[in-house]
C-alpha positions, 0 to 999 in steps of 0.5 A: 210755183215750185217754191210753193210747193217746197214751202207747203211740204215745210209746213205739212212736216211741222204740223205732223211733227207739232200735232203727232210727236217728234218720237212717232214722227221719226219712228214713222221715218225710219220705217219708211227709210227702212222700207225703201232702204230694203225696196232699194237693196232688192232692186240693185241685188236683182239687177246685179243678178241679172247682168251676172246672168247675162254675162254668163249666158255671154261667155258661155255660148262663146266657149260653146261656139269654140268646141261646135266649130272647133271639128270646121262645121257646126252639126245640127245636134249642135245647132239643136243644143245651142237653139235650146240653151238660147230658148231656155236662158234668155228673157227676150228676143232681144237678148237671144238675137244678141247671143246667137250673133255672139255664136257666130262671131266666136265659132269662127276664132279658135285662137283666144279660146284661153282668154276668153275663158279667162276672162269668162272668170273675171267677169263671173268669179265663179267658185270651182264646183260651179266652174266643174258644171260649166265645163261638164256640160262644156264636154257633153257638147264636145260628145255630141258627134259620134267623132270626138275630134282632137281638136276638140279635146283641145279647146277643153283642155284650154278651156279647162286650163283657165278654169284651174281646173286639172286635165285628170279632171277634165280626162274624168269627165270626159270617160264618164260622159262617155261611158254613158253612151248607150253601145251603137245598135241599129234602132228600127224605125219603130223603136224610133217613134216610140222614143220620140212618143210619136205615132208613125203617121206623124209629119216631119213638121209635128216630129220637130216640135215634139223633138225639140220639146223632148230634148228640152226637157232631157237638156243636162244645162236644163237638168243641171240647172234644175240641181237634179241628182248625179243619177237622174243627170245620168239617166237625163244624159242617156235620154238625150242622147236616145231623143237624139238618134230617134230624131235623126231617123225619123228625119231621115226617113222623112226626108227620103 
């Protein structure tokens, strides 16, 4: 049967050359060559793309584990700020469940902060400006907790080393991400909803969702992924960190 069929696409071949031409013949081949050359191209780019993704999503929930356990406990800020990383940046449960795993194997390893970030790069050869935005939003969650642990500004400095990157830089991220801190005032109860765009009769469980999906859209790895201005970054940072507050105490209240 098969031979058959090998013979009958033998002579299909022959009398399309015969009847049509050799030179339409073989212009009709190579655009069909071309076009699967191309489909062929754009399929191996976008899986080469996604595997980078992947091992980028990878190394950086790695690095993120080190800097959040790096003080011995995870805060829930931090907990919020990895839960919405991991819902912004994987394709499937699948992949998220492999990442928060990935979470909890490195945040209890503070050793092989240094390799890993080298290796970070090895597998990512990531140019500097893009190896600046990764840790910049590497130092944001490092100031997340009021506390700004020594141990924290370790693990950067590590981190900061295998990216090549000097301290002066990593000190200068540092102090402007810091000078955007609004200054510690008590926030009233009403100030709180306001922030959170919440009427005060709303439950614990509607101020959830709406927490998360303001966050979500004030992230800066979602604000920096968005290629936004370093202004708008700014305001983004302020924003968040407001949501942040306001979060904690309406929770807080709710919870009482």
């Amino acid at each position: 049967m098969i031979f058959i069929l090998i013979v009958l696409t033998i002579l299909a071949f022959y009398w399309y050359y015969k009847t049509w031409g050799k030179q339409d013949f073989l212009n009709n081949a190579k655009r069909g060559a071309r076009g699967f050359a191309r489909g062929f191209a754009k399929g191996v780019m976008e899986e080469r793309i996604d595997e980078l993704r992947r091992r980028m999503n990878y190394y950086v929930i790695a690095l993120l584990a080190k800097i959040a356990k790096s003080d011995g406990r995870v805060s829930e800020e931090e907990a919020d700020m990895i839960s919405q990383i991991l819902d912004a940046n994987t394709k499937d449960e699948k992949e998220r469940a492999f990442l928060k795993a990935s979470f909890n194997e490195h945040k209890d390893n503070l050793s092989d902060t240094f390799y890993v970030a080298k290796d970070f790069l090895k597998e990512v050869p990531l140019p500097k400006n893009e190896r600046l935005n990764v840790l910049r939003m590497l130092v944001f969650m490092a100031l997340i907790d009021v506390d700004f642990s020594a141990k924290k500004q370790e693990i950067l400095n590590e981190i900061a080393r295998a990216f090549e990157i000097s301290k002066d830089e990593l000190d200068s991220f540092i102090q402007s991400l810091n000078n955007l801190k609004s200054p510690r005032k008590t926030l009233t109860l009403e100030e709180a909803y306001q922030i959170l765009e919440l009427d005060k009769n709303a439950d614990l469980n509607l101020v959830k969702r709406q927490y998360r999906a303001l966050a979500k859209k004030y992230h800066p790895d979602i604000l920096n992924a968005n290629n936004v201005s370093k202004e708008e970054l700014e305001q983004g940072v302020k924003k968040f960190q407001k949501i942040n507050e306001a979060y904690e105490l309406i929770k807080k209240h709710l919870e009482n």
